[in-house]
FIMIVO-675452 format. One record per residue (C-alpha): y, z, x. Coordinates in steps of 0.5 Angstrom, whole numbers, plus 2048, in hexadecimal, padded with zeros to 3 digits. Each point is the difference from the previous one (the first is absolute). Layout:
// FIMIVO-675452
YZX;...
//
This chain:
// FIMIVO-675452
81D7EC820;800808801;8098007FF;801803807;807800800;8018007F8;7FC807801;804801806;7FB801805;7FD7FD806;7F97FE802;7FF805805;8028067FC;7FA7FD7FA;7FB7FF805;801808805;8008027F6;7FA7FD7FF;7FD803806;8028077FE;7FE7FF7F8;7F87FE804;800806804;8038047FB;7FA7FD7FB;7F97FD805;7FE8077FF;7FD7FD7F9;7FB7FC805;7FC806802;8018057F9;7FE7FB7FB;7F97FE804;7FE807800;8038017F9;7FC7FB7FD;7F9800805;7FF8067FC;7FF7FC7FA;7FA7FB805;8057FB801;7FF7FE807;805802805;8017F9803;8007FD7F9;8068057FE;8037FF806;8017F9800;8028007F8;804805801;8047FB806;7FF7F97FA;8048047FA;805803805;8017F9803;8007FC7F9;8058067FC;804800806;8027F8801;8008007FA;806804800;8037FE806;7FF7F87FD;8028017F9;8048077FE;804800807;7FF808800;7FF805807;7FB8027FC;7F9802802;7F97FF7FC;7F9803802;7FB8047FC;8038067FD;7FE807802;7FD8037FA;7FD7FB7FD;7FB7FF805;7FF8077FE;7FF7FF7FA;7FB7FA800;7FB804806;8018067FD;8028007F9;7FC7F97FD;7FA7FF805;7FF808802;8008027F9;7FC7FA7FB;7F9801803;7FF7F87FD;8067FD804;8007FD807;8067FE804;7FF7F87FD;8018027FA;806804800;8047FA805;7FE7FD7F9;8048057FD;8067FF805;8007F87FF;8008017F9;806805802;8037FB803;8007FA7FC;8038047FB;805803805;8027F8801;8017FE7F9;8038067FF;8057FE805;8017F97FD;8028047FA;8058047FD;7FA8057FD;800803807;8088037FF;7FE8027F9;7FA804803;804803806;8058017FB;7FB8047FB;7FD805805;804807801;804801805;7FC807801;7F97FD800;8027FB805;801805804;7FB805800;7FB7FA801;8047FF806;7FF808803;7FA8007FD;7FC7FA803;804803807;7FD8077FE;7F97FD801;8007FC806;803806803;7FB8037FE;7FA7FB802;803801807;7FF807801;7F98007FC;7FE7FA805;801804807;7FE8067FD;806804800;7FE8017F8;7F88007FE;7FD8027FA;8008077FD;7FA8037FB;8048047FD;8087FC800;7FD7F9801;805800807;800805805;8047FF807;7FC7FD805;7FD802808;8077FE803;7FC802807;7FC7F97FE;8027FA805;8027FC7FB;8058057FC;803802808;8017F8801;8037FF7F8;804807802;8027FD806;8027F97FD;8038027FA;805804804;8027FB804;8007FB7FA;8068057FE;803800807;8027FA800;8027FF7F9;804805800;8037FD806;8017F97FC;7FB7FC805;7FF7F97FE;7F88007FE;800807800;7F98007FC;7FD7FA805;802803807;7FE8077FC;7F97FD7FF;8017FD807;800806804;7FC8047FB;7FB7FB803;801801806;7FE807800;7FA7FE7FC;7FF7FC806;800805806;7FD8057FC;7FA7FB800;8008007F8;8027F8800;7FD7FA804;8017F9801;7F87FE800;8027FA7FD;8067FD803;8077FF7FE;8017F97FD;7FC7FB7FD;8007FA7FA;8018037F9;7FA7FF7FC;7FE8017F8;7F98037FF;8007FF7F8;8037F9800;8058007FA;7FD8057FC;8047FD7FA;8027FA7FE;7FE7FF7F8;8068017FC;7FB8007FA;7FA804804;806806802;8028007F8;7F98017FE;7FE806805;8068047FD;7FE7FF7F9;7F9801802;801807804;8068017FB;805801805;8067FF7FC;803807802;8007FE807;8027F9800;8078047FC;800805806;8017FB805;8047FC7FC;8058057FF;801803806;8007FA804;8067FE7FA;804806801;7FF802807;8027F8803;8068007FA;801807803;8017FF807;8027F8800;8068027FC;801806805;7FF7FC806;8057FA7FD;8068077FF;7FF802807;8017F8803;8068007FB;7FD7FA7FD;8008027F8;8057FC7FC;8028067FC;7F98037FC;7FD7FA801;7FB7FD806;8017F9801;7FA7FC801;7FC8067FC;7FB7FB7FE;7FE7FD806;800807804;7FB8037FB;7FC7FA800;7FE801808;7FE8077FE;7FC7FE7F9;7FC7F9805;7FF805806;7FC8057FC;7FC7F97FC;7FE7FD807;7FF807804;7FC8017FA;7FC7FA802;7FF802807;7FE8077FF;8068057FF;8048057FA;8077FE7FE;8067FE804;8078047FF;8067FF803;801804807;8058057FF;800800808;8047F97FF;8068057FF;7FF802808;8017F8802;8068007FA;803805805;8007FD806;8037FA7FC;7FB7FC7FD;8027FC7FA;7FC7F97FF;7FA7FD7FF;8007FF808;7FF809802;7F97FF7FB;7FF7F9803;7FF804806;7FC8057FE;7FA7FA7FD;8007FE807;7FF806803;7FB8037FB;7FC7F9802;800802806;7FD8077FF;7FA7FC7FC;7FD7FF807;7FF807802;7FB8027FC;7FB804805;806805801;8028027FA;7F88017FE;800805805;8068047FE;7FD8007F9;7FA803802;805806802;8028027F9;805805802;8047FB804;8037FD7FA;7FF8067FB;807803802;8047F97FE;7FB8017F9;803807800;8087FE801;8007FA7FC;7FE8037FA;805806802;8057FA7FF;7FE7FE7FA;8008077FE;8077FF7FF;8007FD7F9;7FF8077FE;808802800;8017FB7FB;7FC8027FB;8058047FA;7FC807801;8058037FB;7FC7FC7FA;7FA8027FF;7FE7F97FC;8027FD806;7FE805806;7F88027FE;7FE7F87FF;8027FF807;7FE807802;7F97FE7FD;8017FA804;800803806;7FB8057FF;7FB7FC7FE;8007FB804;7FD804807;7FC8057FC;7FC7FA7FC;8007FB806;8037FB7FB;8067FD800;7FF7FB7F9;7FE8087FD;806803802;8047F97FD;7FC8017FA;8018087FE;8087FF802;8007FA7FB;7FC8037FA;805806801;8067FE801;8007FD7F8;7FD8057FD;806806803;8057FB7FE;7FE8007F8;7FF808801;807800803;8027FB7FA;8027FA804;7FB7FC7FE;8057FA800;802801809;7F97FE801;7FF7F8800;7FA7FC7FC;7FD7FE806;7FF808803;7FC8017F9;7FB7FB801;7FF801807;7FE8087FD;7FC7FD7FB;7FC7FC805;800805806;7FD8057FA;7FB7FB7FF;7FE7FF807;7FF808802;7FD8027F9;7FB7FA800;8007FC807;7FC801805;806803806;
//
């Protein structure tokens, strides 16, 4: 079924990858509930949804696509759906912004049934794809350093260095630099086993307690919060939640091509510029962030940490049919992950290096132009200091063609780029965001 010999690899060296892509990545069980609580989604609801679309997305990857390939919730977009969508609409709770993201999703898989998704990925500037990357990696970084008060408000500059006297800016200090430690030493799960320790310390120093055991039976106090295709289009337009449907749309499209195509060169598996059962890949990320939706939880994305189970010689759907497991598993130890989340600096420092990782896009950016650097600069800036990530999207897209007709190249700048300018200037000027 998964090829071993064809892929040249055995049982044993797909099952101790699949273990290292979980450990690589099962910090995403911990972050994302204490991302999206802050939105009111009930820890346990996100916690269990967060396991049902990593699971689905996942198998389906190993059943269907056969790839070494990872999904779960992706960062940033939890961010931006807690912070962004449900932190800045007075008139928007988390269920009808898991609305927008259903939408997201059944658009996101008919797209990948379709040759419009190549053309949309192809329409898109390669810079503003990268400085939506740094951008979204700026602003979780940030969230971190705000969230254990190592940064707080400032009357006069908005931000200001915190008390890094605080128990809470010494625990992520500490955590942080241990993250580092072993990451620098090329540690396997190096952001799990960073969070691990981290807890440790947070549990001899008396700031965690275990009050209400460590395992227990999954549970969804919400039930399924959306489960009416026809109900979920009606709060989008409603709330006109356009500009946020395209927001998670288009991440999710370019973060998943991005690092599924980057995943599959690592493992050798491209067949020149082409990905073999893109179709089916693609499919398990767009059905993963439709059913976590359902469940409680923001977009999925393929896991860049899948690269560490490719380098210990993942090649087939088997390593990611190991990860499923592993994340089922995982699902019934809800009361310990509860009790890490209530210590936000514990899981600040993955927040604060992931979003240093992501930052790395920044170098692809051509800065030597300045039609193509400053609509991904505007990206980058706008994003952190706005709190929004579909702000940041949209300035870079209503820019970007308009330095293009001044500069005279008018003619570079794809058709589709200029319809969503007009439609983002419409949203800023007239819609609610």
């Amino acid at each position: 079924m998964f090829k071993l010999k064809e892929n040249q690899t055995t049982a044993k060296t797909e099952v101790l990858a699949g273990i290292t892509t979980f450990l690589t990545m099962v910090y995403i069980v911990i972050v994302n509930p204490i991302i999206l609580s802050d939105a009111g989604v009930p820890f346990e609801q996100v916690f269990t949804a967060t396991i049902i679309a990593a699971v689905a997305g996942t198998l389906w990857m190993a059943l269907f696509a056969n790839y070494p390939i990872a999904i779960a919730p992706g960062m940033g977009m939890n961010a931006y759906f807690a912070y962004s969508v449900v932190g800045t609409h007075g008139n928007i709770d988390y269920k009808t912004a898991f609305a927008a993201v259903f939408v997201a999703g059944l658009i996101f898989v008919i797209l990948s049934l379709t040759p419009f998704r190549n053309k949309l990925i192809e329409a898109i500037p390669d810079n503003l794809k990268h400085g939506i990357t740094a951008g979204i990696g700026l602003f979780i970084a940030f969230i971190g350093l705000r969230l254990t008060g190592i940064i707080t408000s400032h009357p006069a500059n908005l931000v200001a260095l915190g008390d890094l006297h605080s128990p809470s800016a010494l625990l992520a200090l500490a955590g942080l630099a241990i993250t580092l430690i072993l990451m620098t030493l090329r540690v396997n799960g190096a952001l799990f086993f960073g969070m691990i320790i981290t807890g440790g310390i947070a549990f001899f120093t008396g700031q965690l307690s275990f009050e209400q055991g460590f395992v227990s039976m999954p549970s969804l106090p919400d039930g399924v919060i959306i489960f009416n295709p026809f109900e979920a289009v009606g709060d989008v337009i409603q709330h006109s939640l356009y500009a946020v449907v395209f927001s998670f749309l288009l991440v999710t499209i370019f973060d998943t091509t991005g690092t599924m195509i980057g995943v599959a060169q690592q493992a050798g598996l491209m067949k020149g510029k082409t990905m073999p059962r893109a179709r089916e890949a693609l499919l398990s990320d767009s059905v993963a962030t439709t059913i976590g939706a359902m469940f409680g939880t923001s977009p999925t994305s393929a896991y860049i940490e899948s690269s560490a189970g490719v380098a210990a010689g993942g090649r087939t759907g088997l390593t990611t049919l190991t990860v499923a497991g592993l994340f089922i598993v995982s699902a019934f130890f809800g009361p310990l992950v509860s009790a890490v989340s209530g210590i936000s600096a514990i899981t600040a420092p993955a927040l604060i290096i992931v979003g240093s990782l992501m930052m790395s896009s920044i170098s692809h950016i051509k800065w030597g132009e300045i039609d193509e650097a400053f609509p991904a600069f505007l990206i980058v800036l706008s994003m952190p200091l706005t709190s929004s990530i579909a702000t940041g999207i949209a300035l870079g897209f209503i820019s970007y063609p308009l330095m293009k007709v001044v500069k005279g190249k008018w003619r570079e700048v794809h058709p589709l780029v200029y319809l969503f300018a007009v439609l983002f200037f419409y949203q800023l000027a007239y819609l609610p965001h």
